[in-house]
N, C-alpha and C positions, 0 to 999 in steps of 0.2 A: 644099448651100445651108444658112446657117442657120438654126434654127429656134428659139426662145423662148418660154415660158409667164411671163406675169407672176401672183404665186403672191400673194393676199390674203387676210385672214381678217374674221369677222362681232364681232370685236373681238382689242384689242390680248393680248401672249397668252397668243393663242389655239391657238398649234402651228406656225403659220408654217416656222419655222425647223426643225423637226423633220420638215414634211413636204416643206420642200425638198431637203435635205439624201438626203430616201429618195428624190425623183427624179432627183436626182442619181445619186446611184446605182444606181439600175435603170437611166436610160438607159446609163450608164457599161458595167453589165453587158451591155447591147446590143451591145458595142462602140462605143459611140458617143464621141466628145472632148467632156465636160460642164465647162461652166463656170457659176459660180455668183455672182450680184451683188447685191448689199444696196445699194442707191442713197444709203442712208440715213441712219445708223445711230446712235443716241442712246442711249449705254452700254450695255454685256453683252458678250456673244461672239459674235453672230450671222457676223460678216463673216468671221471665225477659221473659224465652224464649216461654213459654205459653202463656205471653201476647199479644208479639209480631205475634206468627200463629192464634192468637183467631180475629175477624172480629166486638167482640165488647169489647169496654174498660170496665174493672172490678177496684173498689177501692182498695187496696191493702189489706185492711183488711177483705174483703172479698174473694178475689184470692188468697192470703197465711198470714192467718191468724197467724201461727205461723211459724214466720224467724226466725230460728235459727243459731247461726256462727258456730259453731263445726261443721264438717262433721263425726257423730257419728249416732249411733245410736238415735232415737227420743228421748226414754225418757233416755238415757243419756246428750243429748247435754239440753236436756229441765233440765232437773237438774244441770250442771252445767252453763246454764245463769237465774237459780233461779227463773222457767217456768213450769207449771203445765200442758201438756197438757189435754185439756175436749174436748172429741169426742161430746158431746153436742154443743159446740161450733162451732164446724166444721161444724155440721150438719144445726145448725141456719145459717151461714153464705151461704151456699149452697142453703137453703131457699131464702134467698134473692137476689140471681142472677139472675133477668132477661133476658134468651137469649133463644133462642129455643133449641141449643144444650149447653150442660156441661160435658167438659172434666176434669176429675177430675183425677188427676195423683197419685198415691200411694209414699210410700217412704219404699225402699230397697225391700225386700219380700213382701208375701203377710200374713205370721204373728207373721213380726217385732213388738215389743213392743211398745207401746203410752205412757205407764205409769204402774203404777203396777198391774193395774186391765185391762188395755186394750190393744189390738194391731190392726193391721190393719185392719185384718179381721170383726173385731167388728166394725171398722167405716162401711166396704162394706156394713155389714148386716143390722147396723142404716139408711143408704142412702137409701138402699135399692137398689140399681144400678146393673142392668145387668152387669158383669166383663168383660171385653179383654185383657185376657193373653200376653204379651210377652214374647217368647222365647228367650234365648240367644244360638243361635248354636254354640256349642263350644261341647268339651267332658263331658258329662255326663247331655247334655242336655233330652235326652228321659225320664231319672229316676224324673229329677227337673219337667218337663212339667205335668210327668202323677201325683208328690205327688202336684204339685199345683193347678190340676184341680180335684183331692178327697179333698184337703182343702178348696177349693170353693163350691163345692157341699154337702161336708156334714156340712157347715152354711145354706143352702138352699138356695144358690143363683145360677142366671142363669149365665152360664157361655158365654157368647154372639159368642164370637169368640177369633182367638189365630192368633197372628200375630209372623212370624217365622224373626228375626232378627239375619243376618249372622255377624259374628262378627271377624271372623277369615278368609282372604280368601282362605287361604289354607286348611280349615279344609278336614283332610279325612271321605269319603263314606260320603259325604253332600246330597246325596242323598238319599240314602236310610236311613238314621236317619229323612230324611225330614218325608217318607212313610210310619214310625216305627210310628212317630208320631201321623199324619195323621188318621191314622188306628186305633188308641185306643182312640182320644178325641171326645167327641158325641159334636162339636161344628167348625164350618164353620173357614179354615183359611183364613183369608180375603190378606193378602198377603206374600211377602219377601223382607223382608228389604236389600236392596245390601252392600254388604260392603263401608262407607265412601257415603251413599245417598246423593245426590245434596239438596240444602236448600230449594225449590220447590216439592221435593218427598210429594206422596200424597198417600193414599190409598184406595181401593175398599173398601167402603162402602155401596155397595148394597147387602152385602149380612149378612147384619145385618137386622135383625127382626124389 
């Protein structure tokens, strides 16, 4: 049966793509069929670089159904390349992946806009996907971590685990902002992303449900 995590972060980024990419990979190393899906995508590489850690090939129009060029916000770049986004569509496309696991990557927040009626959060809730926060450790990450795990839980979704991505090596008391966090989210952090991770980095995945 399949299984899916929809993967968000406490700002645009944030690491996203870096830490799907090592789930991908770790379940892959499970032996498991991993495919990887950017619903979204509003310039960079993101949808490239999910294909490449995912273990099985997905059609393009299923893995990122909507490419966007702008690097904007969603339903700004989707307005001007004259682009409707439909979370329906996202959703059917998702349907039709066959792989054991499905990493489904977010785009910026967790609830950026899709269009004028939707944003992100409304796709997690249509998918229906356990969520895996990441962090961005930098200043003012403890405030972003706890409003984006009350914006996850009051749509009713589980919040699976929160993977803590250090972004700054220098950041000061990295520590104890780690503990700060720790301590107030009722959900497992499954690891820490090093500053500049090797393209092999993978992460504990056993202690997802």
């Amino acid at each position: 049966m399949k299984r899916g995590y929809f993967v968000t972060g406490t700002d645009t980024g944030i690491g996203k793509t870096t830490v799907s990419c090592a789930l991908l990979r770790s379940f892959s190393r499970l032996g498991l069929a991993s495919a990887g899906m950017k619903p979204v995508s509003s310039g960079g590489d993101d949808a490239a670089r999910l294909a490449a850690a995912g273990s099985l090939p997905v059609p393009p129009d299923l893995a990122n159904p909507y490419d966007l060029p702008d690097p904007l916000a969603p339903h700004i770049a989707a307005r001007r390349a004259g682009v409707a986004i439909d979370a329906g569509t996202i959703v059917r496309a998702y349907e039709n992946i066959w792989a054991d696991i499905v990493i489904v990557e977010g785009i910026g927040g967790f609830l950026v806009p899709l269009n004028e009626e939707q944003d992100t959060s409304d796709l997690a809730r249509m998918l229906g996907l356990p969520v895996i926060l990441v962090v961005g450790m930098r200043l003012g990450a403890i405030n972003h971590a706890l409003l984006t795990r009350d914006a996850v839980k009051s749509r009713g979704l589980e919040l699976a685990g929160w993977v803590a991505n250090r972004m700054d090596p220098g950041m000061q008391a990295f520590d104890e902002v780690l503990e700060a966090i720790i301590g107030r989210i009722d959900a497992p952090l499954l690891d820490v992303v090093p500053f500049d991770p090797e393209e092999d980095f993978v992460i504990d995945v056993s202690k997802l449900a």
